[in-house]
C-alpha positions in Angstrom: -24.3 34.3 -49.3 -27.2 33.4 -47.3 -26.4 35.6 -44.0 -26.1 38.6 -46.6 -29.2 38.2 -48.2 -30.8 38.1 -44.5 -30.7 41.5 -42.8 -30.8 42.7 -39.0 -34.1 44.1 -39.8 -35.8 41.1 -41.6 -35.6 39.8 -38.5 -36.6 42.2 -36.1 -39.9 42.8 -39.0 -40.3 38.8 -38.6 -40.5 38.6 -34.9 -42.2 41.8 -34.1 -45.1 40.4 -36.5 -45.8 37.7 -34.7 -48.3 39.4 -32.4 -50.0 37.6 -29.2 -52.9 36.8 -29.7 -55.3 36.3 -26.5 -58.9 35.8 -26.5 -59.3 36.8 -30.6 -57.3 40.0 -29.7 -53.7 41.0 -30.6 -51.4 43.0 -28.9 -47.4 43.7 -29.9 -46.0 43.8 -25.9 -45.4 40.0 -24.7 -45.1 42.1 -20.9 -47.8 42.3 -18.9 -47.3 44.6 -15.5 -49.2 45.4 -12.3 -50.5 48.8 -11.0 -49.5 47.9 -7.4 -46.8 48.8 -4.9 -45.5 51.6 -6.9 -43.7 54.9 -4.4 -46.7 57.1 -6.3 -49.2 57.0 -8.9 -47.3 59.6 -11.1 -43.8 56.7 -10.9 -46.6 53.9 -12.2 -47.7 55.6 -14.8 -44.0 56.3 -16.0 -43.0 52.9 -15.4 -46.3 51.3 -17.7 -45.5 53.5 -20.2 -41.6 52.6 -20.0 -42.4 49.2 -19.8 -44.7 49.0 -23.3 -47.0 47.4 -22.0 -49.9 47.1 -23.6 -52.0 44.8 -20.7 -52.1 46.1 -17.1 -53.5 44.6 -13.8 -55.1 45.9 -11.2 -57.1 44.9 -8.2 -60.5 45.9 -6.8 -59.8 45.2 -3.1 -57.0 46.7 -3.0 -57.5 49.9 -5.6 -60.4 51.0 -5.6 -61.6 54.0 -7.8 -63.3 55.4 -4.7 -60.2 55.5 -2.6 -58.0 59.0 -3.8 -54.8 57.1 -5.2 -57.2 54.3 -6.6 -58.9 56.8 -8.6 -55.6 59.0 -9.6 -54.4 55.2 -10.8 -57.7 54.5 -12.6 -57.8 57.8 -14.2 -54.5 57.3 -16.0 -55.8 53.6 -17.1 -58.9 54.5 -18.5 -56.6 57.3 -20.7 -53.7 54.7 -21.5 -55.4 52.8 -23.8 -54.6 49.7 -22.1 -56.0 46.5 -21.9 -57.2 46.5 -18.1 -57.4 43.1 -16.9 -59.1 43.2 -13.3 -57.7 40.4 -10.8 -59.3 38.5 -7.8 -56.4 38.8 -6.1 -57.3 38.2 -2.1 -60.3 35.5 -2.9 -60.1 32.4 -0.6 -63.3 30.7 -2.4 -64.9 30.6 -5.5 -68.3 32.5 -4.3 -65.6 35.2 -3.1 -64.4 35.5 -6.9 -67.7 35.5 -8.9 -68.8 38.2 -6.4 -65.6 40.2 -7.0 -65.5 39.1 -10.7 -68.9 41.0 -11.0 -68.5 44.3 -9.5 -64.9 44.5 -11.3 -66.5 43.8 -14.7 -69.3 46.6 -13.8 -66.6 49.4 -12.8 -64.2 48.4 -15.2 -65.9 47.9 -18.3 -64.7 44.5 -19.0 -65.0 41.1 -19.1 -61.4 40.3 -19.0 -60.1 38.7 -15.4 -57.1 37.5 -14.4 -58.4 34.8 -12.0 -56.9 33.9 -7.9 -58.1 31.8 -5.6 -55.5 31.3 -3.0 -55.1 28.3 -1.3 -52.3 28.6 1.6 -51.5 32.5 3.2 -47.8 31.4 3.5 -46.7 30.8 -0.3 -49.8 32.1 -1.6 -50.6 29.3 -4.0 -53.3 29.2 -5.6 -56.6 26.1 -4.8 -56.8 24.2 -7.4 -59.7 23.0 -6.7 -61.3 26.0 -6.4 -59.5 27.6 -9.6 -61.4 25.0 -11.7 -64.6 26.0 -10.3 -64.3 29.3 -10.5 -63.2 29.1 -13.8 -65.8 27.1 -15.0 -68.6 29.4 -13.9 -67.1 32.7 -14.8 -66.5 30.8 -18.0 -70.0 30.2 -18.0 -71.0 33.7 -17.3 -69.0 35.4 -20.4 -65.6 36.2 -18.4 -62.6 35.9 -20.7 -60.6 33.8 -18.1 -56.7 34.0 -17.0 -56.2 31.5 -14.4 -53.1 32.1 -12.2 -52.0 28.5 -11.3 -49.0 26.3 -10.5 -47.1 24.5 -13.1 -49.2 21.4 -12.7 -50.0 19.7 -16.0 -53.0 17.8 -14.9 -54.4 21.1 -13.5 -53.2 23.2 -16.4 -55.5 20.7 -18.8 -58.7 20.6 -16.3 -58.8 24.8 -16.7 -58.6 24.2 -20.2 -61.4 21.9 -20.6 -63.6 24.2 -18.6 -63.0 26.8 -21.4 -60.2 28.7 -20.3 -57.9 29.6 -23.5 -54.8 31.0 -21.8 -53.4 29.8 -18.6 -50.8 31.5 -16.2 -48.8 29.5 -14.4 -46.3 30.9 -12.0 -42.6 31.1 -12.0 -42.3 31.2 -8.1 -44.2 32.0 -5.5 -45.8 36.0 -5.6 -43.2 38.7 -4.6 -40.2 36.3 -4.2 -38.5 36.8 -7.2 -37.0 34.1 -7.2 -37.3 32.8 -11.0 -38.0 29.8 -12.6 -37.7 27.2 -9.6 -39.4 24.0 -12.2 -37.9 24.3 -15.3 -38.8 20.6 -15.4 -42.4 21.7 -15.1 -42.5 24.6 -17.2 -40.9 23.0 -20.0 -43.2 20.1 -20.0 -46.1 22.6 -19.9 -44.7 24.3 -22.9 -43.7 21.5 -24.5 -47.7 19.5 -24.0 -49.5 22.1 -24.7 -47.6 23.6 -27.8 -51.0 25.8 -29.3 -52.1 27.1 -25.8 -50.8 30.6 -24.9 -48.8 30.3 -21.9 -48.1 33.3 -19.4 -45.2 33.3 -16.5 -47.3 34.7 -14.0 -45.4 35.5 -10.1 -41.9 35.2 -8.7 -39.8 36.9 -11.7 -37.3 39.3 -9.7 -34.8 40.1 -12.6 -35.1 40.6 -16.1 -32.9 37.8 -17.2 -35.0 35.7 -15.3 -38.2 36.8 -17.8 -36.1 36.6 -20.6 -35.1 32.7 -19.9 -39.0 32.2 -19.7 -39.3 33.8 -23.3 -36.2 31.8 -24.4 -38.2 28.6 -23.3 -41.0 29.5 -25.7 -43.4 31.1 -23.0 -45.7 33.7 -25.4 -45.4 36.4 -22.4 -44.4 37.3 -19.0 -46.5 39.0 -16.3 -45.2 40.8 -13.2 -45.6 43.5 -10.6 -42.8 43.6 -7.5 -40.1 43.1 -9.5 -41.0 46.7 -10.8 -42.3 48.2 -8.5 -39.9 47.9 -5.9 -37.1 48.5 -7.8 -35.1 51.6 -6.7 -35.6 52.8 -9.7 -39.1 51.2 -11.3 -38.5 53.0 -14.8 -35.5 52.0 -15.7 -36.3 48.7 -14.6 -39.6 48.6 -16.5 -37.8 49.2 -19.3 -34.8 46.9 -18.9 -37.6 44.1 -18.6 -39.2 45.3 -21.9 -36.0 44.4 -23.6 -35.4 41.3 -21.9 -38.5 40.2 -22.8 -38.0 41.3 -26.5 -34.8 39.8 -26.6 -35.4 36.4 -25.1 -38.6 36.0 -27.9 -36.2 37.0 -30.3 -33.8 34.4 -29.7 -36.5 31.6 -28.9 -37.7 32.7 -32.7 -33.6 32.2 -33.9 -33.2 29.0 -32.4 -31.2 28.0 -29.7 -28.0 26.2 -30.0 -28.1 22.5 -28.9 -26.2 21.8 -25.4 -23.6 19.5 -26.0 -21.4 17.6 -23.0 -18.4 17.9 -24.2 -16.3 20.7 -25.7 -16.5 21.7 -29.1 -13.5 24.0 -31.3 -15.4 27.3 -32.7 -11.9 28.0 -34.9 -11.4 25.9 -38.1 -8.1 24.2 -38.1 -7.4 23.6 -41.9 -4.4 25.8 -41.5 -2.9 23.5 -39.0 0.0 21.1 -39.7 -1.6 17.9 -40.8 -0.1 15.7 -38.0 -2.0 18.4 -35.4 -4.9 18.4 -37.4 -5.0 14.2 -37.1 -4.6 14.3 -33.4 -7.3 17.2 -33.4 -10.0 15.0 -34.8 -8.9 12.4 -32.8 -9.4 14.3 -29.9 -12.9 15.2 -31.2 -14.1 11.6 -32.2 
């Protein structure tokens, strides 16, 4: 039989080859986690390495390698082996992020940036206006751009044709952890823009939460709060590495079609045949 022939750990070998692939690079971890709001340096470090993350974020303005816990937090990212991926978090314009963009990329030693220009202090949403022309001139200057941005189609395609080849649009607003609040949205991005790598970026609070986003065929998840604040951040940065894994894993399986009505899961050819009859009656 078919489901004998097909172990437990073909399939685990099937979906842990499928590695994401951003900018030409590959990386096994579909999680991507912040360096921010942690109790200590010591409790991050535990809760990136718990978390398997193999892409971290951190920001200039707010931890800086000059300042004592900036450096004891850049210290243990220069050793991780991590892909560091610098953020503009705080920008308001576009001059404000090419400036920031630059010094990050001379300290850090890279020319990956997770790009924010924020458009409204209450919800923190990001300009779109602005994002585009950020983008396009970091693009320009040799950045390997991650735009954090709504679930906005339109917007979503203008970052792309500026050269951006992965786009992040957010769940909920930063810090909320509220979810997914436009499934609607999300799932058209997804399903319009089937070859772009997509990230949920801001407003996942609980890991079932990132692993509906990977069940809806998102390539990764990235958050911060929903760690750090946790009463207990390594535990939780853990119990979001499995969400994450398992909500890939059953994207890669297939989900069952939602039906309106009920359905019998238990055969009834051992029924009498008048119940049987009134069965598929029932049914049809």
């Amino acid at each position: 039989m078919w489901w004998r022939r097909w172990s437990v750990d073909d399939s685990k070998r099937l979906i842990m080859n499928e590695q994401l692939n951003l900018y030409g690079k590959n990386f096994n971890s579909r999680l991507l986690v912040g360096t921010a709001l942690y109790p200590s340096p010591a409790i991050m470090r535990e809760s990136v390495e718990a978390s398997g993350a193999e892409i971290i974020t951190l920001s200039l303005r707010r931890q800086s390698p000059e300042q004592q816990q900036g450096k004891m937090i850049w210290d243990y990212i220069r050793e991780s082996g991590c892909q560091l991926l610098p953020n503009t978090a705080g920008c308001r314009t576009p001059r404000e992020v090419i400036a920031l963009a630059e010094m990050s990329r001379e300290i850090f030693q890279t020319d990956w940036l997770k790009l924010e220009v924020i458009g409204d202090d209450y919800n923190l949403q990001p300009d779109p206006y602005g994002l585009i022309e950020a983008a396009r001139e970091l693009v320009k200057r040799g950045f390997k751009v991650l735009p954090y941005c709504t679930d906005d189609l339109v917007v979503c395609r203008r970052l792309l044709d500026v050269g951006c080849e992965v786009l992040m649009p957010w769940g909920a607003p930063i810090g909320t952890g509220q979810g997914l609040l436009n499934k609607y949205n999300l799932q058209t991005l997804r399903e319009r823009l089937p070859d772009v790598p997509l990230i949920i970026d801001a407003g996942i609070g609980a890991p079932s939460q990132a692993a509906e986003a990977m069940e809806m065929g998102f390539d990764a998840v990235l958050l911060n709060t929903a760690i750090a604040k946790a009463q207990n951040p390594v535990v939780m940065a853990q119990s979001f590495r499995l969400a994450v894994e398992a909500g890939r894993s059953a994207h890669a399986a297939g989900l069952m079609v939602k039906r309106q009505t009920a359905s019998p899961s238990t055969p009834t050819l051992d029924m009498p045949f008048w119940q049987q009859s009134s069965s598929k009656a029932l049914q049809d």
